[in-house]
Steps between C-alpha positions, in 0.01 A plus 500: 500500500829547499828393716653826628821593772401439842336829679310549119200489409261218314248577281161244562300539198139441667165562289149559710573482796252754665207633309340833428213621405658829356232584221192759609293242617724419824793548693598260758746222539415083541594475807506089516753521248721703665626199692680405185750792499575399874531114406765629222678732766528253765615235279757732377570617838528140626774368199701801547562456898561136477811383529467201326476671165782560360429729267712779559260714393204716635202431378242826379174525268307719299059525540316560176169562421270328203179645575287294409666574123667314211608848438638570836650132529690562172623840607629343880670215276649743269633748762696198657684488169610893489672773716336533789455881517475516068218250335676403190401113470817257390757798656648497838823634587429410895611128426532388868104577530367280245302215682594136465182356568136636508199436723187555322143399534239432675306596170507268210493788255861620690626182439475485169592907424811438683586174408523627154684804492768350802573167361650694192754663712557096694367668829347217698118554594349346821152473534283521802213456364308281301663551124173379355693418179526228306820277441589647231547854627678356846755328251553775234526782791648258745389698825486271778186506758489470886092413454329178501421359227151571351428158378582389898244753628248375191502164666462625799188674460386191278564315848280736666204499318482097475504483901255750509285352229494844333471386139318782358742831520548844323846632437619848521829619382714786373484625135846338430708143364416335828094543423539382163738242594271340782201488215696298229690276776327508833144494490547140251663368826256633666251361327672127498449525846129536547534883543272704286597883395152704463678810458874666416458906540832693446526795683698795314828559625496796743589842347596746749410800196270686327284164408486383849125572487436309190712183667284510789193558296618200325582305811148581664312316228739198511436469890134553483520200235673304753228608795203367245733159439357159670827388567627601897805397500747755309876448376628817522830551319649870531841665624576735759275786390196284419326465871522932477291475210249267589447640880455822203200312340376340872459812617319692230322201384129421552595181574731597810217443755347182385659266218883567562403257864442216292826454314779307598805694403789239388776729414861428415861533657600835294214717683487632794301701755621856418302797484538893471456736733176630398386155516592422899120604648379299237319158567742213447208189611449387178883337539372292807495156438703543156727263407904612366764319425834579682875560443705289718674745746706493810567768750879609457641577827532869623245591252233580708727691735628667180135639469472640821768690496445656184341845527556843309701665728810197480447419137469843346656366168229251443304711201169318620492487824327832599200443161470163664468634880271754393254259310535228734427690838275769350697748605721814346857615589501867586701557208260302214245662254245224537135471493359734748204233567754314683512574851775473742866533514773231426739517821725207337512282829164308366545104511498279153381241785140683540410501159245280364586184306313643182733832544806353564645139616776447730560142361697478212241466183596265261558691245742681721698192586534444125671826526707401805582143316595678146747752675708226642468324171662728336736534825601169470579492149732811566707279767535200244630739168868485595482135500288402194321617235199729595225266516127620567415280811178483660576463866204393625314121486150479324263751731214297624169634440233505780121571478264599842385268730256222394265536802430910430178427476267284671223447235689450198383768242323412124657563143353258259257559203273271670464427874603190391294106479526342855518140488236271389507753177699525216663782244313562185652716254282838432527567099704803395643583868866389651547210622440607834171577465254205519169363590444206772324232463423164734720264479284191293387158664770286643777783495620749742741775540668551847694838416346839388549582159562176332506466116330165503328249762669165581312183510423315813627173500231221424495412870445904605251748447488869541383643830143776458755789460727274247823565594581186680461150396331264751514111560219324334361252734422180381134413467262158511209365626624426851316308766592806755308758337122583536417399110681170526402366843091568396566288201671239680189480766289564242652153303504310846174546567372397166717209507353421865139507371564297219673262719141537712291413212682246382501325807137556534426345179685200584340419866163541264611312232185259502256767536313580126591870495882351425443207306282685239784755462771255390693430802868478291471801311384658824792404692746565223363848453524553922851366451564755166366821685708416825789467292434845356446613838813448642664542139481830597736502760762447174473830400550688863850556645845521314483359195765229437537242247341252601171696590551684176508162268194393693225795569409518161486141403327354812245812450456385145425137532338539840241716374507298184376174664209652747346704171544154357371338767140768449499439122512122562182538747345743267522260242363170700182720598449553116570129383315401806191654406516423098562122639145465655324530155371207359765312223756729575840407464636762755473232821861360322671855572345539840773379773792522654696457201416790381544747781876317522542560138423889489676598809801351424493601138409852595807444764795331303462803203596758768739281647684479190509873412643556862784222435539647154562843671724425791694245270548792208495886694445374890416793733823652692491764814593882336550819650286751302700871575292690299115448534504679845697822525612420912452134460749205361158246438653146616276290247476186281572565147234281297762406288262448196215770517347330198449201712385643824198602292491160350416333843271822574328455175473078526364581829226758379382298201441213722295746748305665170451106341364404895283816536348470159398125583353597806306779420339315207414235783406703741132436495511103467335344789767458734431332859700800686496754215896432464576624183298853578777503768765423189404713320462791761895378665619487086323865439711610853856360395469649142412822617796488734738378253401739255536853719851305593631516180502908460563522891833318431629701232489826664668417810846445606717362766339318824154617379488284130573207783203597731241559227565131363531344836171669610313375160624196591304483831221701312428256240557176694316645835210554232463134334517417920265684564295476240485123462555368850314745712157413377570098586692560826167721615309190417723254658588661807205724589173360271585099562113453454546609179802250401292213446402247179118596517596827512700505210202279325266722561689815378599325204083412475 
């Protein structure tokens, strides 16, 4: 572009701008891109009637054609650089027609053609469309570009597909640098990110030749690869030609009906919704719901009223205007060889307004308003040459990049390998597949997972537990044998009652304390056994409510020596019936050990051993209250820790070799001549509280929490009910019911 006399002409070097399909296979123009030839008028138009730029100059331009071609984009480059009527490259004699700057794109491939050949002759290149170069070429060739940047819209999509959880993808792109350039540095970051690439296809570059049919041959077999691919959502990275070349595939496809509905088409800034005439009946659905990346624009004022009144008749010097009226109303001029399929004639008074959006838009595009924005780019650096040094200015701010509406769609559609873990499960790699494939498995005891896909469960704290579904953790509630509950308050009548009746009996044997019946069954060790099994009795009542200190330092030891002194207490009685009877033979010496001495002497022997190994316990490894958080999976057990488990068993086992050493005695005395058969009833009470004792052991182990509690408190009232039962119901019958029978003769004569 050069600076000419005012009234004169400038050259606009400008490189596919409108597009033809001029081999045998069509014949038509893209009439969506046609709006960029009226964005570079108007803009032109606009600069040159303002006042306020003072260029004292008029600004012109010059259209040419690439073609779809490296060949053809070489040979519009090279004709800017020779006489205009004579194509001898590197010789012009028309010096006030060689350009100053050059618009080129939207093609990547134009780019780079251009960039080469014009950057040798210091003829600045602006882009408007995505370069798809690397750093290296935009700083050797040093064109400047009015596109976003393609790392920008990389992020963007990234963005996308993490809000929509759409972590298993397929890419599709152009055979060119930017494909090969988003597989060595994209897809990585993609990856990073939780995003998982099954596929990258490259569609061939579109060759409007002789090999068309072998590109779209080609291209077939790439989409059908895509159709068969799990993945539904689809990047889709192409240029201006691409979506002509798909809608190709869609439409002769044997997927067009059925698979193409279940992609979601992400596609980038650079395309854009053209199509070719041919192509205008055809079925454009398969874009509904697709996703694309815009080009900030604005809407210039004038410009739409700058597209109404543009029509054939007042802009006869427009080259394009009557191909482009003809294609885009489906209509001929009167004076056009055209396709005699088409019917109708063109009358020229048609409205741009009527046409569809997918024909032709009355809104500036965006890549028309980087058109717009790189004419007064270069405008501007015109005005500021006679006061500094040409500088290459971009003259607009970063362009924003916008994506559709978030809310498009109401159920939010599926791209993932799996269908993802919901919570309560977690990811489990599957061998040999990406990492966004994976099994799902339960989350394990005690941990949960409260968002879908996790990598790992989380563990409850000790005081929560996972809900059924585990994906929330729960309070534990704290748990102990409580007085409120069904279990405890049974127990607690259960020990009242007991206690009651033993209070009964032993107030029955002391209003008949003269009577035979009590005198021959050793009225001290009777009472101090009554006394023993109350104790036990309400012993019991230790062991239900909260536990506490005190009533933990207590339950076991009071329990221990308790029970200690009434088995004690039944040995001692046991063993008087046995000296007793070994006394009456003639010289024996027994009559010294028969006495009261002696029943003193083994009960509180028997008594004082336990005692000590309770004060030896609470003085080394007392018992302390404990919350157990583990036993019960909804339950924090509110217990007493034994302290010393090795002597808990001590008093347990002190207490069941006195009960074997008392059963033993009795059952070898069981058939002595006893008055009231007392030690049959020993030895039937002894066979009761062993039994008991013995299923408690096993019972105990295998329970937990408030339970372990109940099963000792009831063996308590078990095995103490039984020796009051056992023993003391028999006499009590007599005393209260047979008093005929408590009498000295009687007992002579039963003894006789």
């Amino acid at each position: 572009m050069v600076v000419v006399e005012e009234e004169e002409e400038i050259v606009f070097g400008f490189s596919e701008i409108i597009q033809y399909f001029l081999p045998v296979h069509w014949h038509g123009v893209m009439t969506h891109n046609y709006q960029h030839v009226l964005a570079l008028a108007f803009a032109i138009q606009e600069i040159n009637e303002d006042p306020l730029m003072d260029l004292n100059v008029t600004l012109g331009f010059n259209i040419y054609n690439s073609l779809f071609s490296a060949t053809w984009t070489c040979l519009a480059s090279l004709e800017l650089l020779s006489t205009r009527e004579n194509f001898i490259p590197n010789y012009k004699c028309d010096a006030q027609n060689i350009p100053v700057a050059v618009i080129g794109g939207p093609s990547s491939d134009v780019s780079l053609t251009m960039s080469i050949i014009l950057y040798s002759y210091k003829i600045p290149l602006i882009i408007y469309g995505n370069p798809s170069m690397t750093n290296n070429h935009i700083q050797r060739f040093g064109f400047h570009s009015m596109f976003t940047n393609g790392d920008v819209q990389y992020k963007a999509i990234l963005q996308l597909l993490k809000y929509f959880v759409w972590t298993w993808i397929g890419v599709i792109s152009l055979d060119d640098e930017s494909a090969e350039r988003f597989v060595q540095d994209v897809a990585p970051i993609f990856s990073q990110s939780g995003i998982c690439v099954e596929f990258i296809e490259i569609f061939p570059r579109i060759s409007f030749s002789s090999d068309l049919d072998k590109g779209l041959a080609e291209g077939a077999e790439t989409y059908i690869a895509v159709m068969r691919s799990t993945a539904n959502a689809v990047v889709l990275h192409g240029e201006l030609e691409t979506i002509i070349f798909l809608r190709m595939l869609i439409h002769y496809s044997e997927f067009a009906e059925t698979s193409v509905k279940t992609k979601i088409w992400i596609m980038t800034a650079e395309m854009d919704f053209t199509s070719s005439s041919f192509q205008r009946t055809w079925d454009f659905d398969f874009m509904h719901g697709a996703i694309a990346l815009a080009i900030h624009s604005k809407q210039p004022q004038g410009f739409q009223r700058f597209l109404q009144r543009r029509t054939p008749a007042s802009h006869k010097e427009d080259g394009f205007i009557r191909d482009f009226w003809q294609q885009a109303f489906n209509c001929l001029f009167s004076d056009s060889d055209g396709d005699e399929t088409v019917e109708g004639a063109c009358t020229g008074e048609e409205k741009l307004e009527a046409l569809p959006v997918s024909v032709f838009e009355m809104s500036m595009t965006g890549h028309s308003y980087s058109i717009y924005n790189a004419v007064n780019a270069v405008a501007h650096a015109l005005q500021t040459m006679p006061f500094s040094t040409f500088k290459h200015r971009a003259m607009m701010g970063r362009q924003r990049l916008t994506y559709v509406d978030q809310e498009l769609y109401q159920t939010r559609p599926l791209s993932v390998c799996n269908y993802g873990c919901r919570s309560g499960y977690r990811k489990t790699k599957k061998e040999g597949k990406p990492f966004c494939c994976y099994d799902c498995f339960p989350c394990p005891d005690g941990k949960i997972s409260n968002q879908r896909d996790m990598d790992d469960c989380s563990q409850c704290p000790e005081d929560h537990y996972p809900n059924k579904d585990r994906d929330l953790c729960i309070p534990k509630y704290i748990s102990f044998l409580s007085y409120d509950e069904p279990l405890g308050m049974t127990l607690a009548i259960m020990a009242i009652l007991f206690s009651f009746i033993t209070a009964l009996v032993l107030g029955i044997f002391l209003k008949h304390k003269d009577t035979p019946v009590v005198k021959a069954s050793n009225q001290k060790l009777t009472y101090t056994l009554l006394v023993s099994l109350l104790l036990s009795f309400l012993a019991t009542c230790l062991f239900i409510g909260q536990p506490n200190k005190v009533t933990c330092l207590l339950r076991q030891t009071i329990f221990g020596i308790v029970f200690s002194v009434a088995v004690s207490c039944i040995l001692a009685k046991t063993m008087i019936v046995i000296l007793a009877f070994m006394a009456t033979h003639p010289g024996s010496r027994m009559r010294n050990w028969v006495g009261k001495r002696l029943a003193s002497s083994i009960v509180l022997s028997c008594s004082l051993i336990q005692t000590t190994i309770c004060a030896f316990w609470l003085a080394t490894s007392s018992p302390f209250p404990d919350f157990d958080m583990h036993s019960r999976t909804e339950e924090i057990i509110l217990k007493c820790n034994e302290g010393s488990v090795s002597m808990f068993y001590c008093v347990l086992g002190y207490m069941g070799f006195l009960a074997t050493v008392s059963f033993v005695v009795a059952f070898l005395a069981r058939k002595l001549p006893d008055s009231f058969n007392e030690v049959k009833f020993i030895t039937f009470s002894m066979l009761l509280f062993c039994s008991v004792w013995l299923s408690f052991i096993p019972t105990y182990l295998t329970t937990k929490g408030k339970d372990m509690v109940a099963v000792e408190v009831f063996s308590i009232l078990a095995s103490s009910g039984g020796l009051l039962g056992c023993i003391f119901f028999p006499k009590c019958y007599i005393i209260v019911l047979r008093p005929e029978l408590n009498k000295r003769g009687q007992i002579i004569r039963k003894k006789n």
